[in-house]
C-alpha positions as CSV (number, residue, x, y, z in Angstrom):
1,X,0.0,0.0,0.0
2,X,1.5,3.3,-1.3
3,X,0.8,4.9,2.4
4,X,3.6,7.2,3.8
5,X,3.8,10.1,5.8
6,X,7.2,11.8,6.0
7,X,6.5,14.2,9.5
8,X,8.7,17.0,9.6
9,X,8.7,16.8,13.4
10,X,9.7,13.1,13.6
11,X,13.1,13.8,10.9
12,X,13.5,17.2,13.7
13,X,13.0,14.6,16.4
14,X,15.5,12.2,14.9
15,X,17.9,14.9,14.6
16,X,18.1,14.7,10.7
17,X,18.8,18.4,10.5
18,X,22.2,18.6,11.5
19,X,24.9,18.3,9.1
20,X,28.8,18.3,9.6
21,X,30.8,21.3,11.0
22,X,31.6,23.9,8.9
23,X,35.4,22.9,7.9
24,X,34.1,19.5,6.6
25,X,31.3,20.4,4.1
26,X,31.1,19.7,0.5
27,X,29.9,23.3,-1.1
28,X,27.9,20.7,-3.2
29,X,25.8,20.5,-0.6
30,X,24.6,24.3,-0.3
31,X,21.4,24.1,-2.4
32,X,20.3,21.4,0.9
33,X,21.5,23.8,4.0
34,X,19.4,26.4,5.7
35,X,21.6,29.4,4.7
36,X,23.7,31.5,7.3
37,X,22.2,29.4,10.2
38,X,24.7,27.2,12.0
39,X,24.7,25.3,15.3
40,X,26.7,26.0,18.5
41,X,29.3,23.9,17.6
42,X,29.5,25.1,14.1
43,X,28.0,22.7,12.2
44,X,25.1,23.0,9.0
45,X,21.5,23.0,9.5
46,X,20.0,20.7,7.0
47,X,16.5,21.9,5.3
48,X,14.4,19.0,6.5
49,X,11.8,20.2,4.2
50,X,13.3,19.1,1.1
51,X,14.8,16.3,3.1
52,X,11.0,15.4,3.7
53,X,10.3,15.8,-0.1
54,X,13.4,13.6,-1.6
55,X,12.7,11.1,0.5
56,X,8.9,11.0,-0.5
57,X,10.4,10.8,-4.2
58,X,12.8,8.0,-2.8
59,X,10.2,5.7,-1.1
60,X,7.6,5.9,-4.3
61,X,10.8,4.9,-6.4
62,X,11.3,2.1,-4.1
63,X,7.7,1.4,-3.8
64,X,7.7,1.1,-7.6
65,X,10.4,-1.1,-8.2
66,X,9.3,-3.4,-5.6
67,X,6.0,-3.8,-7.1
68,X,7.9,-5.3,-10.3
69,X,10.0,-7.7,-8.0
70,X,13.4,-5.8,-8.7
71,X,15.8,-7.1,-6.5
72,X,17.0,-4.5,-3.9
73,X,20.4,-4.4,-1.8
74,X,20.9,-2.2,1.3
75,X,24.4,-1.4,2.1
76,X,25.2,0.1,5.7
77,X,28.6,-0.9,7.1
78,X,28.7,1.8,10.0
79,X,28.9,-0.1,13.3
80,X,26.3,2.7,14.9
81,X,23.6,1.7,11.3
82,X,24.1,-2.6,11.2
83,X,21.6,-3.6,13.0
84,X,19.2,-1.3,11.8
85,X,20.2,-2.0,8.2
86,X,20.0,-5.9,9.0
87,X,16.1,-5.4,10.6
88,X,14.9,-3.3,7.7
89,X,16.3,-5.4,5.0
90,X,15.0,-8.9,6.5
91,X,11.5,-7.1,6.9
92,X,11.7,-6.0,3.7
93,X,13.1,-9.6,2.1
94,X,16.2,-8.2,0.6
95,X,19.8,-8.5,0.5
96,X,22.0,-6.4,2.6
97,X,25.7,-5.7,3.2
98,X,26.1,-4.3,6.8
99,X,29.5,-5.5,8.4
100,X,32.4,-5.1,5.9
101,X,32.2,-4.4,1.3
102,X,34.8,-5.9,-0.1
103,X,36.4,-4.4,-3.3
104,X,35.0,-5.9,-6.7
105,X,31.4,-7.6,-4.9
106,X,29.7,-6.2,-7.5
107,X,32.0,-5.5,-10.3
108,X,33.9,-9.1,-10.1
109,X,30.6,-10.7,-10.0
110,X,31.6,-13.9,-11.5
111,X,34.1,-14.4,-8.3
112,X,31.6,-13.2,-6.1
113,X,29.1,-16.3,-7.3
114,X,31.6,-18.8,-6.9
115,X,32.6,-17.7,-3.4
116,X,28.9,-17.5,-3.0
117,X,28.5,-20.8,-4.0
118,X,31.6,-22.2,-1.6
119,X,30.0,-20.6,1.0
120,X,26.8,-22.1,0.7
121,X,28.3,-25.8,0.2
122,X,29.8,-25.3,3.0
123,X,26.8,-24.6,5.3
124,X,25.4,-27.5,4.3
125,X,28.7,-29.6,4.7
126,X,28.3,-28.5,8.3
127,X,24.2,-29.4,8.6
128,X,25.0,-33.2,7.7
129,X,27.7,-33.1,10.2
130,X,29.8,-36.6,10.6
131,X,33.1,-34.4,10.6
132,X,36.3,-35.1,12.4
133,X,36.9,-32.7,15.5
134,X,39.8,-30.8,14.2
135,X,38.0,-31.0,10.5
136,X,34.5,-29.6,12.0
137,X,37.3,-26.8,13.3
138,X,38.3,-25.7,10.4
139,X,35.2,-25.8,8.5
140,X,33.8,-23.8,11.8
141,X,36.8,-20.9,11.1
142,X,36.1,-21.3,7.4
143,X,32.4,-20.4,7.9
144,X,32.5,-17.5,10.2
145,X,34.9,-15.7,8.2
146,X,32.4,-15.8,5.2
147,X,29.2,-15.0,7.5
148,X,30.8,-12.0,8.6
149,X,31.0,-10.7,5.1
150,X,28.4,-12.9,3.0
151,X,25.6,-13.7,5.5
152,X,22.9,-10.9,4.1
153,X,24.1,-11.9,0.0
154,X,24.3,-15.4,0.4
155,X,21.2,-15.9,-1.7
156,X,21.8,-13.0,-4.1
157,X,21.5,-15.0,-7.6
158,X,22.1,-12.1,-10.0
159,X,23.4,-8.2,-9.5
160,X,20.7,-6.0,-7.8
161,X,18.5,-3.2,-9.7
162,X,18.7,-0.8,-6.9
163,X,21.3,-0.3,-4.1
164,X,20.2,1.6,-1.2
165,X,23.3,3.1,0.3
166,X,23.2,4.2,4.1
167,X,26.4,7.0,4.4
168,X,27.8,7.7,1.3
169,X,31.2,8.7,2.0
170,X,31.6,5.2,4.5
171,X,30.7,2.9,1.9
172,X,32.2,5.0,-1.2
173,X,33.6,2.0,-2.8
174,X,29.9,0.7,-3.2
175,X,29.0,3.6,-5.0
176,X,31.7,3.6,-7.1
177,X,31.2,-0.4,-8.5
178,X,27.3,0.4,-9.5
179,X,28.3,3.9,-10.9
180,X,30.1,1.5,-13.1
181,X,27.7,-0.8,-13.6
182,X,25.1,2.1,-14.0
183,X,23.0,0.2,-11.2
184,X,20.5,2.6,-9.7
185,X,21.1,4.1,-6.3
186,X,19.6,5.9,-3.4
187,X,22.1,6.9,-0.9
188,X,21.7,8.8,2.7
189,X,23.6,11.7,2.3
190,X,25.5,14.2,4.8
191,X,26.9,17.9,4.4
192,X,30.6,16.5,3.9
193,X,28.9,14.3,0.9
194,X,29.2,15.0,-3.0
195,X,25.0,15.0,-4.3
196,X,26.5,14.6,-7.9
197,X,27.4,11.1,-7.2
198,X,24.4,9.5,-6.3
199,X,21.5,9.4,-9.4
């Protein structure tokens, strides 16, 4: 159902309106900042207003796209975002990427199916059991490594048609592989971000 209401008070609750201090803002940004209005500690004022609007445009994108079954990846590595990007993209039924991106997941996606495919053999190596101690070790050590970086893509069959991207300039190298690939993406940006590089 096609049912949001984006409350200004709630993004002024959740303290979406303040930006980055002064020294550290993109001049990209500008067009988004309350003008000549800055915060004790010198930082941007964000206009939540057309924070409230873009993301309005965002969620009927998204709402869009999911009604044709396009597959959707949400990418949030930031330690303070995971769990938050892990609950929204399992109650949503997508893939997600919120501990660690490694370089080429996207554009070296041949590699990234057959270490998708190790990974699940391997999972059901260890649900018929029957190993050796110090084999059931390894294959233990072997299987946390790739959870910590495959658990939310381990059924991810073919490259996503949207990335949703949680902190742009954290998980830059995300952004980069589907600017090459021209994959789609909506990112949650900050005053220190560059606009121009999500589309």
């Amino acid at each position: 159902k096609r049912d949001w209401n984006i409350n200004v008070d709630e993004l002024l609750e959740a303290s979406v309106h303040f930006g980055h201090k002064m020294k550290k803002w993109n001049p990209k940004m500008e067009p988004y900042i309350i003008p000549k209005c800055l915060t004790r500690s010198r930082s941007h004022l964000i206009n939540v207003v057309k924070t409230a609007q873009y993301l309005s445009e965002a969620c009927d994108l998204v709402f869009t796209a999911a009604r044709w079954k396009e597959e959707f990846l949400i990418v949030g590595t930031n330690k303070k975002v995971a769990d938050s990007v892990f609950e929204a993209a399992i109650r949503a039924q997508c893939h997600y990427v919120n501990d660690k991106w490694f370089s080429g997941m996207l554009t070296n996606w041949s590699t990234t199916k057959i270490i998708l495919s190790k990974f699940r053999k391997l999972r059901i190596k260890e649900k018929i059991g029957g190993l050796k101690p110090r084999d059931a070790s390894i294959l233990k050590r072997q299987l946390c490594h790739f959870e910590r970086a495959l658990e939310g893509i381990k059924y991810m069959r073919r490259l996503p048609d949207f990335v949703i991207i949680i902190d742009q300039q954290k998980n830059y190298t995300a952004l980069r592989e589907c600017k090459i690939l021209g994959i789609p993406t909506i990112s949650l940006i900050d005053t220190n971000s560059d606009p121009d590089l999500a589309f």
